[in-house]
C-alpha positions as CSV (number, residue, x, y, z in Angstrom):
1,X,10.5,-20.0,-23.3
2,X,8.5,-18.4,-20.9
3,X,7.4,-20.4,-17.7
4,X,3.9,-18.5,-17.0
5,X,1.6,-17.3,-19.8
6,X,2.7,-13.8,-20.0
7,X,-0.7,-12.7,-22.0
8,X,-2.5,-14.9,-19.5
9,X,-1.2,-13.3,-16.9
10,X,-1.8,-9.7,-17.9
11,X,-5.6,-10.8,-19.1
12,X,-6.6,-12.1,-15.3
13,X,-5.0,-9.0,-14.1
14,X,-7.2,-7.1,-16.2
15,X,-10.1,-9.1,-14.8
16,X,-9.6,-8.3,-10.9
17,X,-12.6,-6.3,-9.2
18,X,-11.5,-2.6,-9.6
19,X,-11.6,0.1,-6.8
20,X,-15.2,1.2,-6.6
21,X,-15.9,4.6,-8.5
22,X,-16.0,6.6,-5.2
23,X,-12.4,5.3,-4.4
24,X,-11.0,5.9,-7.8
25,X,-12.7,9.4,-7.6
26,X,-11.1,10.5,-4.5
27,X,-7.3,9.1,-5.5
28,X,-7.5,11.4,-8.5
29,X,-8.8,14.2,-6.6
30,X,-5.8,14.0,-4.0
31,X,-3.7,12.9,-6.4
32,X,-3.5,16.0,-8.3
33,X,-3.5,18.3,-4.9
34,X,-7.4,18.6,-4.5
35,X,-8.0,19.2,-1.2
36,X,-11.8,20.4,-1.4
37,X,-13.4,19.1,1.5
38,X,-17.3,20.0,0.0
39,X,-16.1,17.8,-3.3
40,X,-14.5,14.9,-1.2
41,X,-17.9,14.9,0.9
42,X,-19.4,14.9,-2.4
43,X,-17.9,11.7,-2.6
44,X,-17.9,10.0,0.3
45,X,-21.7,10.4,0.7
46,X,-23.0,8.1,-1.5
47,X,-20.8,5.5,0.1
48,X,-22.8,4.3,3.5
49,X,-19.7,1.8,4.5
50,X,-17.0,4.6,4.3
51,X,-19.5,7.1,5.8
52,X,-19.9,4.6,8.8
53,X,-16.5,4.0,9.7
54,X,-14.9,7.7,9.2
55,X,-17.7,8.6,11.8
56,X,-16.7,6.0,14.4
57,X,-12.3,7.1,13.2
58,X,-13.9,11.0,13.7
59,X,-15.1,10.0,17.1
60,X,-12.8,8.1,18.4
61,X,-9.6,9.1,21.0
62,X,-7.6,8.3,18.0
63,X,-8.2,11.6,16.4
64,X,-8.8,13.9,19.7
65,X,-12.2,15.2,18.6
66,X,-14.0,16.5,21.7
67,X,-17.3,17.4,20.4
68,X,-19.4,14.2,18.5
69,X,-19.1,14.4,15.0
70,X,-21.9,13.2,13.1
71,X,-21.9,14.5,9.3
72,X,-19.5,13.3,6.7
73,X,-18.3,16.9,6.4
74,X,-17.0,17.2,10.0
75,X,-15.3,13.8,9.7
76,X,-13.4,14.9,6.4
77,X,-12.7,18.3,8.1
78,X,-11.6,16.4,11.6
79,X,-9.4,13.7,10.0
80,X,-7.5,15.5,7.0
81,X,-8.4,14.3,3.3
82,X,-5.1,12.0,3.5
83,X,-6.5,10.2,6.1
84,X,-9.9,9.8,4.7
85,X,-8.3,8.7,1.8
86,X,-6.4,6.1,3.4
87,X,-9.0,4.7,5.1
88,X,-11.2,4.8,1.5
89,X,-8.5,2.6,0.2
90,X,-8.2,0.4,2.8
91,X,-11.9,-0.6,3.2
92,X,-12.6,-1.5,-0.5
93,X,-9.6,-3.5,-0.5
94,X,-10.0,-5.7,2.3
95,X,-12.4,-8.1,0.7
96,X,-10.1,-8.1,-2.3
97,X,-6.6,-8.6,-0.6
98,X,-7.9,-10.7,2.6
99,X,-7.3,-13.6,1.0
100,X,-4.8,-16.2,1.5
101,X,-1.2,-15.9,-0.5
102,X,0.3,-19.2,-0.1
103,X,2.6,-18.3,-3.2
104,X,4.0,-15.5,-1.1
105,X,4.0,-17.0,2.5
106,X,0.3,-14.7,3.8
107,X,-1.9,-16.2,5.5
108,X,-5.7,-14.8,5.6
109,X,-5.5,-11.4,5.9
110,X,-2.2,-11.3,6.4
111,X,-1.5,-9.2,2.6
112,X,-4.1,-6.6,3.5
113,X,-2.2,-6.1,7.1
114,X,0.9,-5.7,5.6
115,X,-0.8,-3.1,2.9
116,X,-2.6,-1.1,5.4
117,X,0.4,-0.6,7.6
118,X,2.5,0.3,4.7
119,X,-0.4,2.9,4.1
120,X,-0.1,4.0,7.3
121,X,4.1,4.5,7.1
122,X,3.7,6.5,3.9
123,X,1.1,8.9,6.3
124,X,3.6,8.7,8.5
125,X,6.6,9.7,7.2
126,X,6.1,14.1,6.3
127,X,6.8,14.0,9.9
128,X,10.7,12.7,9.4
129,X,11.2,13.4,5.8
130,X,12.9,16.5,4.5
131,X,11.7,16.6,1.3
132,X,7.6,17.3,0.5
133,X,6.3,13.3,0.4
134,X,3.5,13.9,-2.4
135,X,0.1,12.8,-1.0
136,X,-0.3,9.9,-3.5
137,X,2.4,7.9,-1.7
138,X,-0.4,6.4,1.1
139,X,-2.7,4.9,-1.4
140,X,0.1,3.5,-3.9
141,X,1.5,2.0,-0.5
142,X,-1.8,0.1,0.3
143,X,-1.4,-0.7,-3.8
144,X,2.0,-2.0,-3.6
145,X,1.6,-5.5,-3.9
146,X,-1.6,-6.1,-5.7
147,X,0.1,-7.6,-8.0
148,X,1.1,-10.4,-5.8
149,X,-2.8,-11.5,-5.5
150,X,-2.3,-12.1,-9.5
151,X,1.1,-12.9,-9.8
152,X,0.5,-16.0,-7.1
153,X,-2.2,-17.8,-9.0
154,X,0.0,-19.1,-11.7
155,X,3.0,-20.1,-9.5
156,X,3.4,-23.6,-8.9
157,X,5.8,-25.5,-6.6
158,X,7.9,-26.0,-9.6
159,X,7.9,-22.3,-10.3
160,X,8.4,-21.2,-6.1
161,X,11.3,-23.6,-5.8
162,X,13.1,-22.1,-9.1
163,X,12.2,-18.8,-7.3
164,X,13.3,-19.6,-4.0
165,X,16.5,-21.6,-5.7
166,X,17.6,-18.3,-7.4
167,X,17.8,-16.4,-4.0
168,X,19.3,-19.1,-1.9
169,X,21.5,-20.4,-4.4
170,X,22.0,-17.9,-6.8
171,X,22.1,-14.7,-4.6
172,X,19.5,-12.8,-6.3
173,X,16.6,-11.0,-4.6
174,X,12.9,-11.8,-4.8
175,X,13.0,-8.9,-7.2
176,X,15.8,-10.4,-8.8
177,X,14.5,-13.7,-9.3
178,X,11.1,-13.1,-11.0
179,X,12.5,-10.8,-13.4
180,X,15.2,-13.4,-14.9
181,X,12.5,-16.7,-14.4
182,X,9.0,-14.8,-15.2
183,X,9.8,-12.2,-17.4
184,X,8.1,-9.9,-15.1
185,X,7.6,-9.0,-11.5
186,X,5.3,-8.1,-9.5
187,X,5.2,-4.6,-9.1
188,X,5.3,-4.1,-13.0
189,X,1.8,-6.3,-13.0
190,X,0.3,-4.5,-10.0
191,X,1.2,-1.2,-11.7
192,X,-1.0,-2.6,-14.6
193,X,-3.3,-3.5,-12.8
194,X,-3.5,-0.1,-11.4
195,X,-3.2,1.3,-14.8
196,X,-6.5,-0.9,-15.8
197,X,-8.1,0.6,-12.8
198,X,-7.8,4.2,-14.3
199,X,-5.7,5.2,-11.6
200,X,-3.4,8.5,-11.5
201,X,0.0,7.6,-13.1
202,X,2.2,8.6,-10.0
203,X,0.2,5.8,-8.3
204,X,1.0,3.4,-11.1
205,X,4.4,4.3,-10.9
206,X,4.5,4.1,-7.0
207,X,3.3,0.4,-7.2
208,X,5.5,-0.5,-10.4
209,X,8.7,0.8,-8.7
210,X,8.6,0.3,-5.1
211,X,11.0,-2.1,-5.1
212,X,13.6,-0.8,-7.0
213,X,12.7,3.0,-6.7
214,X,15.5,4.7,-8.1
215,X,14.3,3.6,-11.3
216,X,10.6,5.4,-10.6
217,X,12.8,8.6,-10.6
218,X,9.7,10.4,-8.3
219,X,9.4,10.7,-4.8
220,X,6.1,8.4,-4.1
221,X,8.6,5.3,-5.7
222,X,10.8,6.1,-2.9
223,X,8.2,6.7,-0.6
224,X,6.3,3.6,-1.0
225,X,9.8,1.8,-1.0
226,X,10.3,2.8,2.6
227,X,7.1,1.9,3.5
228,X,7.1,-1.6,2.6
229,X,10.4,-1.5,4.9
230,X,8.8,-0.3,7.2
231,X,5.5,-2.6,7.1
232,X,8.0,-6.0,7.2
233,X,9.7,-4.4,10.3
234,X,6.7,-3.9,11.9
235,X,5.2,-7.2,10.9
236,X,8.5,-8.8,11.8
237,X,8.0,-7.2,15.1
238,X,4.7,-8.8,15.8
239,X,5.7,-12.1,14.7
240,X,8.5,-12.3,17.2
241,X,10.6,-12.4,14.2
242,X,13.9,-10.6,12.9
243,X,14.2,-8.6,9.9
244,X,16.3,-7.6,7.2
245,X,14.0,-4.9,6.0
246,X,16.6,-2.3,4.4
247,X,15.7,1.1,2.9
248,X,17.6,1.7,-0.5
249,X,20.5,4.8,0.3
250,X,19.4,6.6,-2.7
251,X,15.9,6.3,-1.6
252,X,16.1,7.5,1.7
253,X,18.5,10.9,0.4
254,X,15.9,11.7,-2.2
255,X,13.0,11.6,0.7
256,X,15.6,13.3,2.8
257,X,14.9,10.9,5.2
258,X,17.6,10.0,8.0
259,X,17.8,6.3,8.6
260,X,18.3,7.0,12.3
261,X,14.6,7.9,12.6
262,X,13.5,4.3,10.8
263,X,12.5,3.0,14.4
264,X,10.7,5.7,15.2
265,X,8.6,5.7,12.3
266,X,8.3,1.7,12.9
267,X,7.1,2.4,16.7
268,X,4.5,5.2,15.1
269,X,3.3,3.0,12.4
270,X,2.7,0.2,14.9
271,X,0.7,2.3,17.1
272,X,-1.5,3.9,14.5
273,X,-2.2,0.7,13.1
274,X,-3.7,-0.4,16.3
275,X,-6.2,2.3,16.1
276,X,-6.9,2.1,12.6
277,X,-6.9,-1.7,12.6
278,X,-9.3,-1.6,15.0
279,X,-12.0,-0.4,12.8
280,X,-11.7,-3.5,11.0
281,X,-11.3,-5.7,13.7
282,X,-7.6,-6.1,12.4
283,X,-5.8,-4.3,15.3
């Protein structure tokens, strides 16, 4: 007997706000390696939030510009389409994932932090990474753990103590433990959430596999994986905190990552997320 309302669960899923049709329209564009700025600008222009703050990113020190950019054009051109991607995602989710996830220990605004600076490790990481890190990887990263905004609601204290039972006691891992006592976790119900939200299927399979990646069998699995890894450290970091944030082996030798470089890419996701944060008043 199941403990949660499988069906139930899947249906309010099904329910959440989706991505606005400018947002969806850019993922699948980059998604499938469209890089036209004059179609992303298409886009973007018809959205007057996204417009404002990619002019105030354009213009900022973060991005070097030394001439004032003041058309959506420029600002896709000055910032790079993964970027303005990034930042597409981010903004659209904030009202969405600001809320407070008492089932998983955020507080306020504390989900969408850890998703944006996960977005901003998967940007991140072509700098360290052997292998080519598909450009999809940044937005299933700020997608990783919508599920957890679902997956919450119908976890009780009798449910999060059988949960947190199973990993203290039993030796399983979060993953672990909602698979054997839910029947599901929560990257396969952000994934279908994703997949409700007609998103491209290497983002659904990004967010269904991130933490377990070496069953994703693709590259944005394993590069979402390290950038959840990376968002703890970082958030672990700020909170004065240790953690035992670890990046899968097989993960890390598919992305042809070296695990020696995981501080640096911690230190340069900490410090991009100050500038980006700031345009949400998050840094």
């Amino acid at each position: 007997m199941n403990l949660i309302d499988i069906e139930a669960l899947i249906q309010k899923a099904d329910e959440l706000q989706p991505l606005p049709v400018s947002a969806v329209k850019l993922v699948s564009l980059l998604a499938a390696g469209e890089s036209n700025v004059e179609a992303i600008t298409k886009i973007i222009r018809f959205d007057p939030a996204l417009t404002v703050k990619l002019l105030r990113l354009a213009n900022s020190a973060f991005s070097g510009a030394s001439v004032a950019i003041t058309t959506v054009h420029e600002a896709v051109s000055r910032l790079g389409t993964t970027r303005v991607l990034s930042v597409a995602v981010a903004s659209h989710t904030k009202p969405l994932m600001g809320v407070k996830v008492s089932a998983y220990g955020y507080q306020e605004g504390e989900l969408w932090r850890h998703s944006v600076i996960a977005m901003l490790a998967a940007e991140l990481a072509p700098r360290v990474c052997q292998s080519i890190v598909p450009p999809a990887s940044s937005t299933a990263a700020m997608l990783h753990d919508i599920g957890k905004l679902v997956m919450a609601s119908f976890l009780d204290p009798e449910i999060l103590d059988l949960l947190g039972r199973a990993q203290t006691e039993g030796g399983l891992t979060s993953l672990q433990a909602e698979t054997q006592i839910l029947q599901i976790h929560h990257g396969e119900l952000g994934g279908l959430i994703a997949r409700h939200w007609k998103l491209p299927e290497l983002i659904i399979n990004g967010i269904t596999y991130h933490e377990n990646p070496e069953q994703g069998g693709d590259l944005v699995c394993d590069a979402v994986h390290l950038a959840d890894k990376v968002a703890k450290q970082v958030e672990a970091k700020l909170a004065n905190k240790k953690s035992e944030a670890m990046v899968s082996a097989v993960a890390a030798k598919n992305l042809g990552f070296p695990l020696g470089e995981f501080e640096w890419l911690c230190n340069e996701t900490s410090a991009s997320f100050a500038k980006v944060g700031a345009l949400f008043g998050a840094a």
